[in-house]
N, C-alpha and C positions, 0 to 999 in steps of 0.2 A: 510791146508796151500795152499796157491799162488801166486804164484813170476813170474816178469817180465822179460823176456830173449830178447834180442837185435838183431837184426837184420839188416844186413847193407843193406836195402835196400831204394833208395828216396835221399835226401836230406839228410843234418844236420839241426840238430832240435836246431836253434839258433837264439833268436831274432836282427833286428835292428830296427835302427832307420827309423822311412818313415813318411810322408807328411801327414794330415788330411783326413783321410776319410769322403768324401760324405755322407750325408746323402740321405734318399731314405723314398719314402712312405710306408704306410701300407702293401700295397699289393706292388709284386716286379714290375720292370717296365717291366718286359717281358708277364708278364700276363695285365699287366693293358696298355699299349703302342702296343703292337703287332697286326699289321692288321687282320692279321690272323685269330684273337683272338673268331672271329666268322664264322670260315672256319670250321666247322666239322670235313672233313677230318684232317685238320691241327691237332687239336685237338684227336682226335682219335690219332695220330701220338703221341703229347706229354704225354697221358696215356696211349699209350701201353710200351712206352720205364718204365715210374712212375712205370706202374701196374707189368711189367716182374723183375725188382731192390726191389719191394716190395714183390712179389710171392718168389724169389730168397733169400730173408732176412728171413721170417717169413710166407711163404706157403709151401704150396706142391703139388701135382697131383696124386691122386692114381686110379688104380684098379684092379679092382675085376676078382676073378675065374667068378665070377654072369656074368660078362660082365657090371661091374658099373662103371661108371667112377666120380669122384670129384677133384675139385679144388677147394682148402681150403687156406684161411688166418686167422691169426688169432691177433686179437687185444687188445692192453689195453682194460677196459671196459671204462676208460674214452676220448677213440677214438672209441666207439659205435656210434655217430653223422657220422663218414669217413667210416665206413663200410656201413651202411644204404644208402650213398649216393652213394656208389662204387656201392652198390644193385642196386638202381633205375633206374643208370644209365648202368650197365651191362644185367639185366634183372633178371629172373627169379632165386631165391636162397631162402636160410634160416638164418638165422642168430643166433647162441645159446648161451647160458651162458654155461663158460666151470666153473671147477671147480679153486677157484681163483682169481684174478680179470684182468680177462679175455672175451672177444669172440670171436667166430670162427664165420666167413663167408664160408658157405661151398654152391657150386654152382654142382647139379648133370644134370639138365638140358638140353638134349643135346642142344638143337638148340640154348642155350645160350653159352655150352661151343664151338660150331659152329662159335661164333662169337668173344670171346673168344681169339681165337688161333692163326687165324690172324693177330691180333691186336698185339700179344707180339712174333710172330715168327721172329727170327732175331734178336731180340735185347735181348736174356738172354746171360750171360757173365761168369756164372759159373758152375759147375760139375751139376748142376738141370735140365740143358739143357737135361741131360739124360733121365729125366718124359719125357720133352715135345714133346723129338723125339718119346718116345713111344707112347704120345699119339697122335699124327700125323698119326701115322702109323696107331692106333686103327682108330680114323677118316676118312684116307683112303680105309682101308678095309673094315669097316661094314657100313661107311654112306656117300658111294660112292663122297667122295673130293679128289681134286688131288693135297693135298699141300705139296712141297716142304720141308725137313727139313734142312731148314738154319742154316750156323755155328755157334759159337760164334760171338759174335759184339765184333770188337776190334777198333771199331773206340774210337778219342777221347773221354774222360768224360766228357767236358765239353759241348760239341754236342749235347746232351739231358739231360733228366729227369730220365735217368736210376740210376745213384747215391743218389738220394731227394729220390727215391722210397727206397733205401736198406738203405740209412739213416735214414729213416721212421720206416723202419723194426727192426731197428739193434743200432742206433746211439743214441747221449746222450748227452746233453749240460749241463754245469752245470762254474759256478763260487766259484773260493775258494775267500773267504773274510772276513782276518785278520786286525789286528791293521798295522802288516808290510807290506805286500804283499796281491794284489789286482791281479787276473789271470783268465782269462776265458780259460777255457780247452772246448775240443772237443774228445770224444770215441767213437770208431769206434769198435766192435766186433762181431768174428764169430768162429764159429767153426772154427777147421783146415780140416778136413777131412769130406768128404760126407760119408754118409756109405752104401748107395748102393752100388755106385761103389769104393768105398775107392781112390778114386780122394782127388787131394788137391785143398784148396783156393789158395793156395798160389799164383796163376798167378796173379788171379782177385784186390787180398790185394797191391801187388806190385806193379798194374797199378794205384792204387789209391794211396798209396806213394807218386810216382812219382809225380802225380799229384799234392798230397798236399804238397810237399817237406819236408817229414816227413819222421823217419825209422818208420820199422814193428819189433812189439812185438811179443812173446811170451807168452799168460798166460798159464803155467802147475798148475793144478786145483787136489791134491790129494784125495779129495774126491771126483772127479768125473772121468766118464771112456775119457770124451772130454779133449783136449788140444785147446785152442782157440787163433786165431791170435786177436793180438790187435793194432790198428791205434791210435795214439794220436796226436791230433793239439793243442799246447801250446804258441808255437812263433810266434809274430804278423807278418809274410810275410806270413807265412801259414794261417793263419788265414784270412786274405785278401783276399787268392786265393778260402778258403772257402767260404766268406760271397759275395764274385764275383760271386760264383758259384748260391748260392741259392736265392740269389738277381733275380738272370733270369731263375731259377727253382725251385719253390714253396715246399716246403713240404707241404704234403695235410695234415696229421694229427696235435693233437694237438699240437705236436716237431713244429709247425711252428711257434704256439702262444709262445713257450720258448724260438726259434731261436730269434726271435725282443726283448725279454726282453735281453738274452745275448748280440746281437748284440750293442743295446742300450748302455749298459756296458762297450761294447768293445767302443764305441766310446769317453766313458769318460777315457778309459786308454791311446789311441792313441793320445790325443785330450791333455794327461797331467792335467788332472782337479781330477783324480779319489780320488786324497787324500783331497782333496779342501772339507769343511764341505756339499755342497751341492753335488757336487760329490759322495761323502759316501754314502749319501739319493738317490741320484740315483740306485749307487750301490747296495744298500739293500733293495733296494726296484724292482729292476729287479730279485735279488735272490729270493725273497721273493714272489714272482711270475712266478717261473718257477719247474717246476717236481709235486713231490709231495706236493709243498705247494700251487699249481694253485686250486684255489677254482672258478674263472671267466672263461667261455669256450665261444669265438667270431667263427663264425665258416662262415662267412663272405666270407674267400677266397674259401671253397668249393662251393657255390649260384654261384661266379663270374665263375667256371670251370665246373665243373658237374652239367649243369643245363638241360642235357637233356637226353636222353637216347640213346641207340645205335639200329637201327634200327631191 
């Protein structure tokens, strides 16, 4: 059994009424308009904030009595194309089939996790931070760097790509589509507690509320030993501040190619056409192209960002 417990945290979770959303191209305008866009540095900037939101959802950092160290993600097996290119572009790793339909990118490498740690210090945002001080430490001591271990990033979310990454990791789009009621949802979930340090999410969940003007759930799960916080964006002001959000920071996995079929959707509910016979066919035909019914994989917006590698 698992049941939903309330939380008063964010906003109320209640629609109005609002004005025609914009439409927007393929790719968002931040990736595709941004001068930057071939600043490397710059770049390196907005995947390390991606990569730390994505490590932070669905990675980890271990090591060893041996003195081993890893830094591991692990991914649908139909986000195999976004690991491969995280590879090319990070440097030297392996990539494996876990048991499942799953893979794990796992990076032992020092002089890649060298480059690595840089890149994502500063910008992790939850109880994980705890790896990556230690493995700061472990790089200081045995392969003579002198890097700082930085606090949490409590700047705003909507600042970076740190969010797109943990929504990559973690998040879930999906549209309900009856005869009566036409609704695109958005889920947001994680555990509640780390178990190294029996830390809570709860800061990191609440910052993002806020954000989405949404409360925070509770899923209690009795067959399992986790409790997990859960986000849900249902009401179109939240939904807005979401599709603002990733309009100017990409999801790199396939969640991008499902984000534009939902998006899509949402524009026929906002728009007043979703019940309209053509409307419908849109409608059903965005569902019908997102999760596990996605049979077409564009993989387009990875070419346009990770097209090179990190020195």
């Amino acid at each position: 059994m698992n049941f939903l417990l309330p939380l008063l945290v964010g906003g109320p979770d209640m629609a109005k009424k609002s004005k025609k959303m914009k439409s927007h191209t393929f790719l968002s305008k931040y990736y595709s308009t941004n001068e930057n866009i071939n600043n490397k540095k710059h770049k390196d900037q907005i995947l390390g904030y991606y990569l730390a939101g994505l490590i932070e959802g669905d990675g980890y950092i271990s090591m060893t009595k041996n003195n081993r160290v890893d830094i591991g993600i692990t991914f649908n097996s139909k986000d195999k194309a976004l690991a491969e290119k995280l590879l090319s572009y990070l440097g030297e790793g392996s990539l494996l089939k876990r048991k499942g339909n799953s893979v794990a990118l796992r990076i032992g490498a020092v002089k890649t996790i060298k480059k690595i740690v840089p890149l994502i210090n500063g910008k992790f945002r939850t109880p994980k931070i705890y790896q990556l001080h230690m493995l700061i430490d472990w790089l200081n001591k045995n392969h003579s760097m002198n890097l700082e271990k930085l606090p949490l990033d409590n700047s705003p979310l909507h600042n970076n790509s740190w969010l797109a990454g943990f929504i990559d990791a973690d998040g879930y789009f999906y549209i309900r589509n009856s005869l009566k009621q036409i609704i695109c949802k958005f889920n947001l979930e994680q555990r509640m507690i780390y178990p190294k340090t029996q830390e809570s999410y709860e800061s990191i969940f609440g910052q993002i509320c806020l954000f989405l003007k949404v409360k925070l759930f509770i899923r209690a799960r009795s067959y399992k030993k986790n409790s997990y916080y859960v986000i849900r964006v249902e009401n179109q002001n939240s939904i807005k501040i979401l599709i603002d959000y990733l309009d100017n920071n990409n999801l790199l996995s396939s969640k991008h190619l499902d984000y534009l079929e939902w998006r899509r959707a949402f524009n026929e509910i906002i728009n007043k056409t979703h019940f309209t016979d053509e409307g419908r066919k849109i409608i059903s035909s965005a569902k019908n192209n997102m999760n596990d019914k996605r049979t077409y994989f564009n993989w387009d917006h990875l070419n346009i960002f990770l097209e090179c590698r990190l020195p």
